[in-house]
Each structure stands twice: as C-alpha cells, then as structure tokens.
C-alpha positions in Angstrom: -35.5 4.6 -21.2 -36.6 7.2 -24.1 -34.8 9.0 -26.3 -35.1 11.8 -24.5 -34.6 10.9 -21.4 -31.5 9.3 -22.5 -30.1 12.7 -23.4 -31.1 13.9 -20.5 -28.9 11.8 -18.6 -26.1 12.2 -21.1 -26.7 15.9 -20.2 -26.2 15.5 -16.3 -23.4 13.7 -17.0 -21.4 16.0 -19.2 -21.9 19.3 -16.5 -20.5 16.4 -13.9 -23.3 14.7 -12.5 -24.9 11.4 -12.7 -22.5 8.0 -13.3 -20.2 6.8 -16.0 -21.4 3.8 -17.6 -18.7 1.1 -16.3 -18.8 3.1 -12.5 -20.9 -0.2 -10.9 -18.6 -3.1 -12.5 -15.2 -1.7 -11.6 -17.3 -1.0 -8.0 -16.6 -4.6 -7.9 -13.7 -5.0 -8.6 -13.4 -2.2 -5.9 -15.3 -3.2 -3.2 -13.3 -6.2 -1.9 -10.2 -4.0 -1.2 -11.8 -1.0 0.6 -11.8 -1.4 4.4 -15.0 -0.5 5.9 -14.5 2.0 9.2 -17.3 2.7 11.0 -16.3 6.2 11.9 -17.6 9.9 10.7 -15.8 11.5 8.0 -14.7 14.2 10.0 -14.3 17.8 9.6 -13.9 19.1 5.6 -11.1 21.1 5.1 -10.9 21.6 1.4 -13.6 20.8 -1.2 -13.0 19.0 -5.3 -14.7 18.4 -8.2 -14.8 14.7 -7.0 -13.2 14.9 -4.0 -13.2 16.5 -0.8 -11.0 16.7 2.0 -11.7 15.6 6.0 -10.0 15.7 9.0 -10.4 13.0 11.5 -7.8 11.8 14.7 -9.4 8.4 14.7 -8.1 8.3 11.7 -4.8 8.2 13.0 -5.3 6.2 16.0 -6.9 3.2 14.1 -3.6 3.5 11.6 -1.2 4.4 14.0 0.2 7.3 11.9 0.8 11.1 12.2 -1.0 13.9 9.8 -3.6 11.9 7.8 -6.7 12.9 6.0 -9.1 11.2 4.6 -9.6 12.0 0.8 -13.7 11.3 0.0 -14.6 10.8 -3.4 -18.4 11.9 -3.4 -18.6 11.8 -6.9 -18.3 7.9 -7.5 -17.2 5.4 -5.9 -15.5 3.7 -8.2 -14.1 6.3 -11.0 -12.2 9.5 -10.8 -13.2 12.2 -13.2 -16.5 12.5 -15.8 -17.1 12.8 -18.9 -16.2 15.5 -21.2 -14.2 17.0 -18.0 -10.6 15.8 -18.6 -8.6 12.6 -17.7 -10.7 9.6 -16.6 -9.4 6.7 -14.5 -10.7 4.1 -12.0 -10.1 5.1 -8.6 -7.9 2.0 -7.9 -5.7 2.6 -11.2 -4.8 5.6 -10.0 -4.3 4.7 -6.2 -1.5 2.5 -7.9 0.0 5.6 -9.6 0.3 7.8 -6.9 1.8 5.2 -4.4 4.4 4.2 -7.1 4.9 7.7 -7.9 5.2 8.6 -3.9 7.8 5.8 -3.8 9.9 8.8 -5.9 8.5 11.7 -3.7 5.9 13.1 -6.5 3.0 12.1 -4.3 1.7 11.8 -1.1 1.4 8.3 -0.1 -1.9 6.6 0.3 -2.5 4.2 3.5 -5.1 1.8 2.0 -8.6 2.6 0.5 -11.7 2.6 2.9 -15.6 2.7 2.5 -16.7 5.1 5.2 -20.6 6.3 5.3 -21.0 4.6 1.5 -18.1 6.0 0.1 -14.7 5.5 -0.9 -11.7 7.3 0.7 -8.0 7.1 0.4 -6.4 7.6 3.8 -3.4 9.7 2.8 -0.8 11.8 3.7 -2.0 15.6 5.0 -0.1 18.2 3.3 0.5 21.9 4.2 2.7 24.4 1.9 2.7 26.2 -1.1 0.9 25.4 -4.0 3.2 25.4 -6.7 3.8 22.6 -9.5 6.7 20.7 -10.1 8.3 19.4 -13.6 8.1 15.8 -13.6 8.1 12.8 -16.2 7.7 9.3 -16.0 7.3 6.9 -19.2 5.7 4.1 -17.2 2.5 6.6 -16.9 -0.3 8.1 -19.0 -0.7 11.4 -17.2 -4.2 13.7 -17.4 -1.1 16.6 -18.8 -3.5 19.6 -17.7 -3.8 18.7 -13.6 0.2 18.4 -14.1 0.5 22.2 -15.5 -1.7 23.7 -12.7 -0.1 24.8 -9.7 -3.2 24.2 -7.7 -2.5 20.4 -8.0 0.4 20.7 -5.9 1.4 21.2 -2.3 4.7 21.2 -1.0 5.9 20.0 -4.6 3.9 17.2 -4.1 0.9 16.5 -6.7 -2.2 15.6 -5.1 -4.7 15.3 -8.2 -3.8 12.1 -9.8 -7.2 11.8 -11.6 -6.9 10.1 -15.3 -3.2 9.0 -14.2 -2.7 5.1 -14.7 0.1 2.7 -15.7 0.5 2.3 -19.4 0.3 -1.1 -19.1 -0.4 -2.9 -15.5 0.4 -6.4 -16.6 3.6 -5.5 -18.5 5.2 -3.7 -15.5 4.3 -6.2 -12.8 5.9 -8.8 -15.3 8.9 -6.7 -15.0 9.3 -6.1 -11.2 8.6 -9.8 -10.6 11.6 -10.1 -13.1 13.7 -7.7 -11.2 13.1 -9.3 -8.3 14.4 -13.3 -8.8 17.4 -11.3 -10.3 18.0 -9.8 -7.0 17.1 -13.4 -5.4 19.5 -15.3 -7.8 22.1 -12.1 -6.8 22.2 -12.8 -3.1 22.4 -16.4 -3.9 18.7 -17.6 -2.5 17.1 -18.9 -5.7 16.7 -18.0 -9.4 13.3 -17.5 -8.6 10.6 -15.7 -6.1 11.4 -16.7 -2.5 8.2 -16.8 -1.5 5.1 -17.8 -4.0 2.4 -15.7 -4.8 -1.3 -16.2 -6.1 0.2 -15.5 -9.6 3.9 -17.2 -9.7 5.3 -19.8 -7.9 8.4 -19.6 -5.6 11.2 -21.7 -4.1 8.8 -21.4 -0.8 5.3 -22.2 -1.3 3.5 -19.4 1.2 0.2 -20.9 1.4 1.7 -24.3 2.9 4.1 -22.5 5.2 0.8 -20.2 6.3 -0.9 -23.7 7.1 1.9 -24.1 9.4 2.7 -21.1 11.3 -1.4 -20.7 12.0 -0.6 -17.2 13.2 -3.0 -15.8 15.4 -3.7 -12.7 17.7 -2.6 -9.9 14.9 -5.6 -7.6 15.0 -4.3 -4.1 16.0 -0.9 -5.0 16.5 2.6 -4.4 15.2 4.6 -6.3 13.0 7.6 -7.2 12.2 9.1 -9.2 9.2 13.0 -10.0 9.5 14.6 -10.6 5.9 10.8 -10.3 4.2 11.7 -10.9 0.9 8.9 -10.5 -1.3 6.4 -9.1 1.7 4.2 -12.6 1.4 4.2 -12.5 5.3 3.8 -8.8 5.6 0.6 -8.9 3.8 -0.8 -12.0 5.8 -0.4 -9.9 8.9 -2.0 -6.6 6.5 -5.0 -9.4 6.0 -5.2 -10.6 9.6 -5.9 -7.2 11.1 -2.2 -5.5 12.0 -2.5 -1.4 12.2 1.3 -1.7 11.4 3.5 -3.9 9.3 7.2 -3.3 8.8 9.3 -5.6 6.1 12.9 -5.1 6.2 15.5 -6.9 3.7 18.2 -6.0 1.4 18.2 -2.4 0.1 17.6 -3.7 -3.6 15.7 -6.5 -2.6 13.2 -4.1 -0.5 12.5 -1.6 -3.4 10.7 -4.2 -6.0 8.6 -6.0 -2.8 7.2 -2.3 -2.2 6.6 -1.7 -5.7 5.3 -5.2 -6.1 2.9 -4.4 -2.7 1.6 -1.7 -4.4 0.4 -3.1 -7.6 -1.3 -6.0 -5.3 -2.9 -3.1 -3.6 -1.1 -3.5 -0.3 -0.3 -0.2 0.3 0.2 -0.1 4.8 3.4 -2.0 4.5 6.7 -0.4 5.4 9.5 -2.2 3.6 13.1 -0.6 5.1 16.2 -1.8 3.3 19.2 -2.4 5.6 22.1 -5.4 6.7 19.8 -7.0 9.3 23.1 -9.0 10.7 24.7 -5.6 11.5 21.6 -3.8 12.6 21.2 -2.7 15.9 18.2 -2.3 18.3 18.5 1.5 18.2 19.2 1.5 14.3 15.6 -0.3 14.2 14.2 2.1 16.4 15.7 5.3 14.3 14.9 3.4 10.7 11.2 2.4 11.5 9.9 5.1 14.5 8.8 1.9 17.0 10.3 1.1 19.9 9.0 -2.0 20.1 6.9 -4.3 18.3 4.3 -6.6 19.1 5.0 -9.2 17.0 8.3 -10.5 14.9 8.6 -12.6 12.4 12.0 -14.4 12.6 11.4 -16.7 9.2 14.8 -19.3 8.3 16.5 -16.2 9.3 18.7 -17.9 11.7 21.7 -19.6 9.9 21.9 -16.0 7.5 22.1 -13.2 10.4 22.3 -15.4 14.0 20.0 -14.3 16.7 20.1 -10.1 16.4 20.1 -8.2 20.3 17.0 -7.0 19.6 14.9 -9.6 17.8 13.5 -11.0 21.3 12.5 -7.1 22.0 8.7 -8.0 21.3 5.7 -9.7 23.1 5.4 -12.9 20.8 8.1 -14.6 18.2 7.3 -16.8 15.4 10.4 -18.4 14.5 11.1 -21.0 11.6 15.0 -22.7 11.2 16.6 -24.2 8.2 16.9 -27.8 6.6 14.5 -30.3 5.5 12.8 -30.4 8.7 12.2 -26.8 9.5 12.2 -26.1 13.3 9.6 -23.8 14.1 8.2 -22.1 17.7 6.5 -19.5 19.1 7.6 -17.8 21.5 6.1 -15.4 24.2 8.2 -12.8 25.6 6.0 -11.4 29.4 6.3 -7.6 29.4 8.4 -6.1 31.9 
C-alpha cells in the first residue's frame, strides 16, 4: 500500500469509517462466544455511531424473556468506538463491564452476544424512560468519562453506552472473586477451596469427571435448574448444551461471586438466586425465579445438606447424585400430568 493510500485509510478511519488495526484478531477471540441466530434483525428503533437498535419477538421467544432488543454493532464486529472519536474498547471487554455493572443496577443486562446477518449483537435488556444521567463511580473500571456526563447515555438511570469502559485489570479481579469465593466455601464448611473445578483452578470436585458421568442429554431449548449450584460449573454445561433458561440457586453470598465469576467467563444467560434451599418452598421458587416449572433439575449431593424439597420432583427429568465414596446417582423421569 502507498503512502498515500495509507493516509487515505488513516483518513476514513479518523471521520469513523474503515477498521482499527487489531479489529480482525480480537474477531477471534470473539467469534467462538457469539451465538449464530439465523433470524432478521428486526425493526430499528434507535440508530448509534456504532450501534443501532432492533426490535425483534423471536428474540424473546428463542430466550424465553420479556422486553429484549437486539443491540447491532455495524461498525465492527469486534471493537466499540474509532479512532480519534473517544474511548475505545473490544466489544467483549465491555460486555463484561456492563453485566458486572448491571449486577449493581448501572446497566441493562446483556443476555449473551450473537452473530446475526454478519454481525455482532448483544441481546439486552429494552429500556423506555427519561434520558437523564446518573452519578456513579466504580474503582474496578476505566470509564470513557464523556459518555458518563451526557444524559443521552442514559435511560431510566440506566447507562446504555459502555463504549471504551473495561476492567482495570481482568486477570487481577478474577483472581480475587475466585478468592472470595473458597472463603465463602471454607465459611459454610464445604472445602477451603472451589467446589467445583474450573478450566483455570482446580476444585475439591473435579467437573469434567463428574460431566463424564452424568452424560446429560436432551437440554436443547429447555429449562434448568441447579439446586445448591455453587460455583455455576453445571449451570454453564446446560448454557453449552443448548438450555434457553438456566437458573443456579445457592447461598446468598455464595450466589453473588458465581454470577460475577459467570460473567467474566462470558456466561452471561445464567440466573443465580441466593436463598436457604432447605426452607424454600415450591411457591417461593415460583415467586424468586418467574417459572412454574422447570424441565430439568439438577439435584447434585444435595441430599444429606437440605433432604428431598416438596418441590424438587416438580419437573419432567431429575438428575440426582448422593454423597460418600460411591456416589449414588439416577435419573429420573417425572410423565407430565
């Protein structure tokens, strides 16, 4: 490429068009966490300097969830922002951001990240209301500051323009939920470890030889239920194997460092509910989660800590593991009524 021409591009790119250098290598590092949904985009509602807004009810059908949209980023599909235009950020990084910062009701959540008609879409929360910023601070970020001092960015004191936001430092923070998590393990008296083991760190169960056991099948499209989920190893098994809904529930502390820790995976369709499962009942599940019933639980050495719950046969197929050396473990099929 000439001189010239390579001003030229550096040109486009500065008013906004064309592609930032490192756009096609963190597209790989994309690409394997974007579901691909044959669908249309929908009808556009709102329109961005790198995003634009659609509605679409399949949407919601495929997810199983009220008031989505589908945020399209037409500008890359790998980076949010250009140059010389403000904060700059990988379109991942930020996904992280918003759902740790919707955890804390700054943001709306994102669902999980999709390729649709070549490009890359969050499907998010919808939001209607008044535009109108809100003062907020958070250490563990680096925030674009000007998109967080316009009240345009915001709807119903929510931000909704998380371009150049990112953790300070990924690694460093995931180091410290895993560490707040075998605290809450050692607390309740499991292990001074991770219950369950991860592709990163080990734990007092190793998940990918229970997963060789339990050879759960029959998931696609289904709901899911995962009683005393700990860390959410199972939760995402059933998030890889197809489920439109997964629901973790576990203790209240215990359940707030497995979301966080989901998110920074990049599992973001899990719902993790804190609660005492022993004392739960079948219509405190139904008010805590929205579902009346689920298709499948997950009733994993649960039985010695909370007994058999009313409710926990309420479901068309139960995967149940006991406690010991030799682990019982069954599946059981419930015929609908």
């Amino acid at each position: 490429m000439s001189n010239v021409d390579l001003h030229k591009k550096a040109a486009i790119i500065s008013r906004g068009g064309g592609h930032l250098p490192e756009e096609e290598a963190n597209y790989k590092i994309l690409l394997p966490k974007l579901k691909v949904l044959d669908i249309e985009l929908g009808k556009k509602v709102a329109h961005g300097t790198n995003a634009d807004i659609y509605l679409n009810d399949e949407i919601e059908k495929i997810y199983g969830r009220k008031d989505l949209c589908l945020k399209v980023f037409w500008r890359s599909k790998s980076m949010w922002g250009y140059k010389d235009a403000g904060g700059i950020s990988t379109i991942f990084e930020s996904a992280i951001a918003q759902n740790l910062l919707a955890v804390r009701g700054i943001c709306p959540r994102i669902y999980d990240l999709a390729l649709i008609d070549g490009k890359t879409c969050f499907i998010t929360d919808y939001l209607i209301g008044e535009n109108k910023r809100v003062e907020y601070s958070d250490d563990r970020f680096d925030f674009y500051v000007d998109d967080w001092s316009r009240d345009h960015n915001f709807i119903a004191g929510k931000m909704i323009d998380l371009q150049g936001t990112k953790l300070k430092n990924y690694k460093e923070y995931k180091k410290h939920v895993v560490k707040q998590m075998i605290a809450r393990n050692n607390a309740h008296g499991h292990t001074n470890n991770l219950y369950q083991s991860t592709g990163y760190h080990s734990g007092f169960r190793d998940t990918k030889e229970r997963l060789a056991r339990y050879n759960f099948t029959g998931f696609e499209n289904k709901s899911v239920l995962d009683v005393g989920c700990s860390n959410g190893m199972m939760c995402r098994t059933a998030c890889d194997l197809g489920a439109r809904r997964v629901v973790g529930i576990d203790w209240p502390d215990m359940i707030e460092f497995s979301q966080e820790l989901a998110i920074l995976d990049g599992y973001f369709n899990i719902d993790f509910y804190g609660g005492d499962i022993k004392s739960l009942s079948g219509s405190d599940l139904k008010e805590m989660t929205g579902i009346d019933k689920f298709d499948i639980h997950l009733f994993l050495a649960m039985v010695t800590h909370v007994g058999w719950p009313e409710w926990i046969k309420n479901c068309d197929t139960l995967y149940f593991e006991g406690h010991g050396v030799n682990r019982e473990f069954k599946v059981y099929h419930y015929p609908k009524k």
